[in-house]
PAZAPA-4460 file (N, C-alpha, C; in steps of 0.05 Angstrom, whole numbers, plus 32768, in hexadecimal, padded with zeros to 4 digits):
% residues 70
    n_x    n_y    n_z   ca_x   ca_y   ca_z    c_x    c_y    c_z   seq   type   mol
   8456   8F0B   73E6   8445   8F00   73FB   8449   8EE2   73FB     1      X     A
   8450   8ED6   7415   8454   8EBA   7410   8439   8EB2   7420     2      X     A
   8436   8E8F   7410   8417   8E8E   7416   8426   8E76   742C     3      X     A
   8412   8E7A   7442   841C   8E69   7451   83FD   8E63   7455     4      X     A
   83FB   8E3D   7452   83DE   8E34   7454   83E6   8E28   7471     5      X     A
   83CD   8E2F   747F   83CC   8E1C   7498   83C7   8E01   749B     6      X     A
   83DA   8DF9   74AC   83CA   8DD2   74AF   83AA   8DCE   74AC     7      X     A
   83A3   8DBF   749C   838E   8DB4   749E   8381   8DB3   74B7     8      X     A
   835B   8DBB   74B7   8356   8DB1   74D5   8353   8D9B   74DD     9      X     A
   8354   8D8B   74FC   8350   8D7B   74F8   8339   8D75   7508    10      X     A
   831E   8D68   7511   830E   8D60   751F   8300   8D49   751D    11      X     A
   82F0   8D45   752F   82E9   8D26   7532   82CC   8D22   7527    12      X     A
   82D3   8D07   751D   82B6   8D05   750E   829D   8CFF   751F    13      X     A
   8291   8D07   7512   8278   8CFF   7526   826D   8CDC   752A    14      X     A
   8274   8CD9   7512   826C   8CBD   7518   827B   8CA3   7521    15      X     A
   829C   8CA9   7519   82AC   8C94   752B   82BC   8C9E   753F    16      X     A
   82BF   8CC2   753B   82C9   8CBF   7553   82F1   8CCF   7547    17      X     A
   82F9   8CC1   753B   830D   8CC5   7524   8317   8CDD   751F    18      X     A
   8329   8CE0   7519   8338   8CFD   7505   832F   8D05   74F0    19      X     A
   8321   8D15   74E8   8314   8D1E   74CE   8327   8D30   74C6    20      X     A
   8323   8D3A   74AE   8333   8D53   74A5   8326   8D64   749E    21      X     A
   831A   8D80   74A7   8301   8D86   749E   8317   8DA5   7496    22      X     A
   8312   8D98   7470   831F   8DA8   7460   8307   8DA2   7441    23      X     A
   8314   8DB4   742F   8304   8DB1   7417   830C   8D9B   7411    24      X     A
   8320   8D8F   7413   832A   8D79   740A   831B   8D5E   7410    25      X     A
   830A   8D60   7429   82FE   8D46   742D   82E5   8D4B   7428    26      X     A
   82DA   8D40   7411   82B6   8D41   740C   82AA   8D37   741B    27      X     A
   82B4   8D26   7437   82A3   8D20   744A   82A0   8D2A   7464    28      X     A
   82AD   8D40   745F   82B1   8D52   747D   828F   8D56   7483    29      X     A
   8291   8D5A   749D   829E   8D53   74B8   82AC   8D35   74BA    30      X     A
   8296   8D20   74AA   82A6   8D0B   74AE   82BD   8D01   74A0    31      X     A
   82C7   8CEC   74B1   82E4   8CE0   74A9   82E4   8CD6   7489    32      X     A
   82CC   8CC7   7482   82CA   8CB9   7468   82AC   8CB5   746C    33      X     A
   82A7   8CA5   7447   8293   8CA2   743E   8285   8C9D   7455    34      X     A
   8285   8C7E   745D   8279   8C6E   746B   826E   8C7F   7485    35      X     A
   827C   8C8D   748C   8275   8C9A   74AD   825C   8CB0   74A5    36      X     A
   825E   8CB7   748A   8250   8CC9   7489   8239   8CB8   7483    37      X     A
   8234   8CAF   7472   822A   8C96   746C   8210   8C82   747D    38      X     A
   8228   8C7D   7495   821B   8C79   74B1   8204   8C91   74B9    39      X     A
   8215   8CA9   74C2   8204   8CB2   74CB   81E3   8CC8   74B8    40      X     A
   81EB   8CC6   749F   81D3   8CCB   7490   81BF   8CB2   749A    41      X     A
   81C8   8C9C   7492   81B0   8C86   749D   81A1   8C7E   74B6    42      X     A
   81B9   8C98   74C7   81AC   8C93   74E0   8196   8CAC   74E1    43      X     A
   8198   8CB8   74D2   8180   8CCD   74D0   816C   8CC7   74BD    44      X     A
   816D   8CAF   74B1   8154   8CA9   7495   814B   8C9B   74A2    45      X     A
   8157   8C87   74BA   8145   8C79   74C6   8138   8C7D   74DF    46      X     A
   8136   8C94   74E3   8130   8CA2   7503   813E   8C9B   751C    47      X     A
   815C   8C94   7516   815F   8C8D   7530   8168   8CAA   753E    48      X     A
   8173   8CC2   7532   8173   8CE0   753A   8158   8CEB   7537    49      X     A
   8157   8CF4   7552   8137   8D03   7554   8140   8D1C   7567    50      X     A
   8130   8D39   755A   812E   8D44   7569   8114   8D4A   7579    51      X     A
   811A   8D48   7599   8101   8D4E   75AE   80F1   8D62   75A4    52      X     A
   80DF   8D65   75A8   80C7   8D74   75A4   80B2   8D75   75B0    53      X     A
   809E   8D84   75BE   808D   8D89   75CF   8077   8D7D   75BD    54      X     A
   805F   8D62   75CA   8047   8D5E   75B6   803C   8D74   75A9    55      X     A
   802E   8D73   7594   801F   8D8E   758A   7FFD   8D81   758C    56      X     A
   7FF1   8D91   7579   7FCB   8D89   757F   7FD3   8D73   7563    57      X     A
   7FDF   8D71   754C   7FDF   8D64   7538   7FE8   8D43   7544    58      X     A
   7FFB   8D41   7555   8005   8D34   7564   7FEF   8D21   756D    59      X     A
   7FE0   8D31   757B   7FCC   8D25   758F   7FB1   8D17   7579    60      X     A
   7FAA   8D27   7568   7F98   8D24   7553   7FA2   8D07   7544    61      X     A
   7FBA   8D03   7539   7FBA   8CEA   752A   7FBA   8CD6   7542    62      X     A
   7FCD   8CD3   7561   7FC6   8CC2   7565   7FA5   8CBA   7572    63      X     A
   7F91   8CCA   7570   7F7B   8CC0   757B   7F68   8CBE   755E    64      X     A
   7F72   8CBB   7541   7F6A   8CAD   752E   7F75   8C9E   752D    65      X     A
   7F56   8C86   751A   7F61   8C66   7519   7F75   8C64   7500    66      X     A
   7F83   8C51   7504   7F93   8C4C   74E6   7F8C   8C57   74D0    67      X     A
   7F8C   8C5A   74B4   7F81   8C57   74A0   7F7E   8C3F   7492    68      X     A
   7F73   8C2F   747D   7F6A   8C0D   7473   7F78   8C07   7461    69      X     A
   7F90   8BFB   745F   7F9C   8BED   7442   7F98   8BED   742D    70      X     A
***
């Protein structure tokens, strides 16, 4: 049996855009490298990815309480 391995895949990263190699070989697959992945974890710690969602009653409840006091 001869082993014939296929080309590596290749796809684009999400965050630059780039040639990824999304194989076991890259611990950052999907993304290209550290950094991109990197990037986009921080773009989810700091809320800038949000998913939409319909208000709920909890929604409505905190904003018609006042702050809480320092």
């Amino acid at each position: 049996m001869t082993d014939r391995s296929s080309p590596p895949r290749i796809v684009t990263c999400p965050t630059c855009g780039g040639d990824s190699v999304y194989a076991p070989t890259n611990p950052f697959r999907p993304f290209c490298s550290e950094r991109c992945k990197n990037l986009d974890f921080g773009a989810w710690a700091s809320e800038s990815y949000r998913v939409a969602a319909p208000p709920t009653s909890l929604d409505a409840e905190a904003d018609e309480r006042p702050p809480e006091p320092h």
